[in-house]
C-alpha positions in Angstrom: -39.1 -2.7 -177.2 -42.4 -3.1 -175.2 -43.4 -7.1 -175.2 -46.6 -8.7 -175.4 -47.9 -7.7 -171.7 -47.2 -3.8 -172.0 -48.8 -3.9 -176.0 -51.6 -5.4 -173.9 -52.0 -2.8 -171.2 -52.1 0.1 -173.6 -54.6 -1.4 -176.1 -57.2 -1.9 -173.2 -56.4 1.7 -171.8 -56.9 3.0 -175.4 -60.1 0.8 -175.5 -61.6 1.8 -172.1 -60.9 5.8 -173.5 -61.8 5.4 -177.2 -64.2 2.3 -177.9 -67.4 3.1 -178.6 -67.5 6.7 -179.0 -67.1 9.1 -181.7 -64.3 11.0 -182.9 -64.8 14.8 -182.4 -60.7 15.3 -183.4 -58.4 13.6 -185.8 -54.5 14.8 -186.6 -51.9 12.8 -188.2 -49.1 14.4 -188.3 -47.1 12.1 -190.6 -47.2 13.2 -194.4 -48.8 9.8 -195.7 -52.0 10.6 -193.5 -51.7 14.2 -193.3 -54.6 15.3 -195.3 -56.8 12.3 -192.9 -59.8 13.5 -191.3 -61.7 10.4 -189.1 -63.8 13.1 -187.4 -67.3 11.6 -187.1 -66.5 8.0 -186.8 -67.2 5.9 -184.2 -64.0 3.6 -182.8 -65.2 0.2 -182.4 -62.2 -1.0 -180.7 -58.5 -1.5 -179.8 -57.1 -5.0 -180.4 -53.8 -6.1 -179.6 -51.7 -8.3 -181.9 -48.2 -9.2 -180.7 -46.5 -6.3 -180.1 -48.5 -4.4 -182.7 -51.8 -2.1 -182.2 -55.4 -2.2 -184.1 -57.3 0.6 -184.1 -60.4 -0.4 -185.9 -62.8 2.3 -186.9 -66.0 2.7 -188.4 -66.7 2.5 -191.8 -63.7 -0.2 -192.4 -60.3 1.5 -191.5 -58.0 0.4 -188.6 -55.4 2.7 -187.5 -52.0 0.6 -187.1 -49.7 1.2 -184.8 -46.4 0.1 -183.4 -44.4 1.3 -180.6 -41.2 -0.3 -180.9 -38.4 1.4 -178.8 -39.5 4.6 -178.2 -43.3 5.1 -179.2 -46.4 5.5 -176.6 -49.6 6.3 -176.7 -51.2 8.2 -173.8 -54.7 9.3 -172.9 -55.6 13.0 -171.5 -59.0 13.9 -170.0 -59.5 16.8 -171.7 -58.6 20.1 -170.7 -55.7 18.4 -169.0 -52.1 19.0 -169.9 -50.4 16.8 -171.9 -47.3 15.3 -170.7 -46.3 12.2 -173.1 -43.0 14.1 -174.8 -42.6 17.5 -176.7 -45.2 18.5 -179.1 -42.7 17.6 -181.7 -42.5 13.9 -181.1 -46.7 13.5 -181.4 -47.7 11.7 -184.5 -51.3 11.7 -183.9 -54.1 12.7 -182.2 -57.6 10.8 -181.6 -60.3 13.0 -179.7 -63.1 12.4 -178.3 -65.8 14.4 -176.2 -64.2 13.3 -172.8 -60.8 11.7 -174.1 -58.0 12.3 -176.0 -55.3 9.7 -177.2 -51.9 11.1 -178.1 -49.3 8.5 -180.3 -46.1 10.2 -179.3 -42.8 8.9 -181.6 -44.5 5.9 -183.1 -42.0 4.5 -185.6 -45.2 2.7 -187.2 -48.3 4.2 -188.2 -50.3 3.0 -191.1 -54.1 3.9 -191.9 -55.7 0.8 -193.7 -58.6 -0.5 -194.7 -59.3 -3.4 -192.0 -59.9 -5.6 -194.7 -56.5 -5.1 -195.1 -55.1 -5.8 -191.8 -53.1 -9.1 -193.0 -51.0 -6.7 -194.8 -49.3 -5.5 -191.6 -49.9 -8.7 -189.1 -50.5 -11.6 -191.2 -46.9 -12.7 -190.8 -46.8 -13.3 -187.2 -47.3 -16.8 -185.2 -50.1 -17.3 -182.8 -50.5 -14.7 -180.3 -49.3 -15.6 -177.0 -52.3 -13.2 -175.4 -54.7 -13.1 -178.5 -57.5 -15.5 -179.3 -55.6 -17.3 -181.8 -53.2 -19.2 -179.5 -52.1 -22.4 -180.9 -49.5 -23.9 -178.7 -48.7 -26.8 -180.8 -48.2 -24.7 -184.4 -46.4 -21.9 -181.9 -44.1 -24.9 -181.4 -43.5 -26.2 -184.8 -42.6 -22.9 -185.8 -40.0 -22.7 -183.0 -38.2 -25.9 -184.1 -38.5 -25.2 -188.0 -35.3 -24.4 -187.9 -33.2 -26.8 -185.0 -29.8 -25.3 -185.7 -31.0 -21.5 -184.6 -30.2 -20.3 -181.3 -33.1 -20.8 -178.4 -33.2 -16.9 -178.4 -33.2 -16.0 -181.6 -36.2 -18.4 -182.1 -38.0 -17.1 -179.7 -37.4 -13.7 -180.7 -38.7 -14.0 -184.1 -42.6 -12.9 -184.0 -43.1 -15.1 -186.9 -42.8 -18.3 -184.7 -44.6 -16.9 -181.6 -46.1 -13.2 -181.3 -45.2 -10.8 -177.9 -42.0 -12.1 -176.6 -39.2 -9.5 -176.5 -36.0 -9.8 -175.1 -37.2 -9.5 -171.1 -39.1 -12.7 -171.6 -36.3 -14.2 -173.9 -34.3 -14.1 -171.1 -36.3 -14.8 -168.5 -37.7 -17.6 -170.5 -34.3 -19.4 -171.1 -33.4 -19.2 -167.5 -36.8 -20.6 -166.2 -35.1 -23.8 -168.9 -32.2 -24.4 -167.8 -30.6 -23.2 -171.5 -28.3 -21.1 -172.3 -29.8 -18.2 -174.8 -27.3 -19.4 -177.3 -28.0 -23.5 -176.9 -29.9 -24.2 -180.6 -33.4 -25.0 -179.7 -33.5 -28.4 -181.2 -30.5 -29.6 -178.4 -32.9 -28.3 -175.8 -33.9 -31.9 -174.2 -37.8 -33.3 -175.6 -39.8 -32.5 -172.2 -38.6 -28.7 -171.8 -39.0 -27.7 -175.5 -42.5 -29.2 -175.3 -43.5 -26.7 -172.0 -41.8 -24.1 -173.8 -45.2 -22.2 -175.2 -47.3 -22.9 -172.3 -44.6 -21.3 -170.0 -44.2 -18.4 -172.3 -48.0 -17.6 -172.5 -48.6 -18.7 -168.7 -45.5 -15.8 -168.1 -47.3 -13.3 -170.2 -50.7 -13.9 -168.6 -49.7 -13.9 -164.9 -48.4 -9.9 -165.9 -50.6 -8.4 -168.4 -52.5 -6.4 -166.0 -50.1 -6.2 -163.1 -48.3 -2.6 -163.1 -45.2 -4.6 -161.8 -43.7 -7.4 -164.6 -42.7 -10.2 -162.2 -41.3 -13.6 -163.3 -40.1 -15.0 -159.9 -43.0 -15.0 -157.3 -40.8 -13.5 -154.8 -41.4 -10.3 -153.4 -38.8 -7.5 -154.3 -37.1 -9.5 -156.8 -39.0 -9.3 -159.8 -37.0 -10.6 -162.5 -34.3 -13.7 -162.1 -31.8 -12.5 -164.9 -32.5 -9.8 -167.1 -31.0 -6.3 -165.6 -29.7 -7.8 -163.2 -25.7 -8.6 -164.2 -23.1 -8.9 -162.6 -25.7 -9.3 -158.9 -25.8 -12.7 -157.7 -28.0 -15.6 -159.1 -31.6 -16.1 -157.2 -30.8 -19.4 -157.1 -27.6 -20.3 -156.9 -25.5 -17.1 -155.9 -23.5 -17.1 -158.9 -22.9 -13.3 -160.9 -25.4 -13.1 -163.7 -23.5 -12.4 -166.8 -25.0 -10.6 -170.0 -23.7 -10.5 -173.6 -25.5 -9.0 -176.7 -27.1 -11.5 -179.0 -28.3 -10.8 -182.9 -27.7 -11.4 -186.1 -25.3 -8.0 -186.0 -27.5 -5.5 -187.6 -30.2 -6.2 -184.3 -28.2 -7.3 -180.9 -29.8 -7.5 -177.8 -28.1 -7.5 -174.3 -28.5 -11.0 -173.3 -28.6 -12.0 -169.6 -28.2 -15.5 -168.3 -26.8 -17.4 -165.3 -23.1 -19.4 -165.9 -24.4 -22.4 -163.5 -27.9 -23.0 -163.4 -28.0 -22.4 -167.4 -26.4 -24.8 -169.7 -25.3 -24.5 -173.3 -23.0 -22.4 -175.9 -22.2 -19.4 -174.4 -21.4 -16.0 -176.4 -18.1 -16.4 -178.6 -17.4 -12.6 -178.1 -16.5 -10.5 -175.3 -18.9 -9.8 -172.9 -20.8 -6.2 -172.4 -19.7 -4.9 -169.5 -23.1 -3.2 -167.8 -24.4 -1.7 -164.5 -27.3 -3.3 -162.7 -30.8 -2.2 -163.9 -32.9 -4.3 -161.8 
């Protein structure tokens, strides 16, 4: 699932394509929007929100968006081919004189009135990348509950909005924790860094093409993809487990040595290096 850097990157492409100009083509081609015809309106902009999209429109719609797993959006000059995916997977189209946007397998797509946009992202925690940052209420969310697992918590989108599971990993190394370690064991001065490394991660790679949490060149990442390759740091074989609740695991990478804490009570997913 793309995290709060990529939802980033592809609201401000579809902002430097779409904002400010006027729709000369509309087609949803999902059957709750089907019969939808924006043609005529003028986008007034693209806004990020966590990992979701806001499309906001003239005359008080926003277009809603979420790419999840699979989903992408990708902008065509026109006349040029399009090459996001089969024309079977494109669940709408917005046009413009110069520009078209193509939503190809968006799991989440809901036109609203943009008075209504609480409806869809009212339940999320301060933005790590939005103007509503709020380190210290990102924080008390996180240690709401003490007993829940550092990875977990920072999974949950209601507690803090655009970390997915790169970051949750990544983020748990830069701590020393283990992504199973509850977050209220995790000692007093790291917990309390915890949102201003996550948004100061997030930051540093919105607009880089290249996510890199390490600083060092040609090793982007210091855990996640990267089982069973040596540690950064201390040599050791990164080892990777899925976490979840069971109905939504995760693989899970952390390092045996320079992470402490619980460490998964099942067997551990055997994978090839990705990173």
């Amino acid at each position: 699932m793309p995290e709060g850097d990529t939802v980033w990157q592809t609201a401000t492409r579809l902002h430097t394509a779409l904002a400010g100009k006027v729709l000369t083509r509309t087609d949803f081609r999902v059957p709750a929007h089907a019969t939808a015809d924006l043609t005529g309106r003028t986008v007034l902009n693209v806004t990020p929100r966590g990992k979701h999209l806001l499309t906001r429109i003239e005359g008080g719609l926003t277009l809603h968006t979420h790419l999840r797993m699979d989903g992408a959006w990708k902008v065509f000059e026109n006349g040029r081919r399009w090459t996001g995916g089969p024309a079977h997977q494109i669940r709408v189209i917005l046009g413009t004189a110069d520009r078209t946007a193509v939503g190809y397998r968006l799991p989440v797509l809901d036109l609203l009135r943009t008075a209504d946009e609480e409806r869809a992202v009212g339940h999320l925690g301060p933005d790590l990348l939005g103007p509503d940052w709020n380190p210290d209420q990102a924080l008390a969310n996180l240690l709401t509950d003490p007993a829940r697992s550092l990875g977990e918590a920072l999974l949950d989108q209601r507690n803090l909005a655009g970390i997915g599971n790169v970051y949750k990993s990544e983020l748990c190394f830069l701590l020393g924790a283990t992504p199973w370690l509850p977050i209220g064991a995790l000692p007093a001065d790291r917990v309390a860094k915890l949102p201003a490394l996550a948004r100061r991660l997030l930051v540093a790679n919105r607009d880089r093409p290249v996510r890199s949490t390490t600083g060092l060149r040609g090793q982007d990442l210091f855990v996640y993809g990267r089982a069973p390759r040596p540690c950064l740091r201390c040599g050791t074989s990164i080892r990777v487990a899925d976490q979840g609740d069971g109905s939504r695991e995760r693989p899970t990478y952390w390092c045996p040595t320079c992470q402490s804490g619980p460490t998964p009570p099942h067997p551990e997913t055997p994978r090839h290096p990705t990173n």
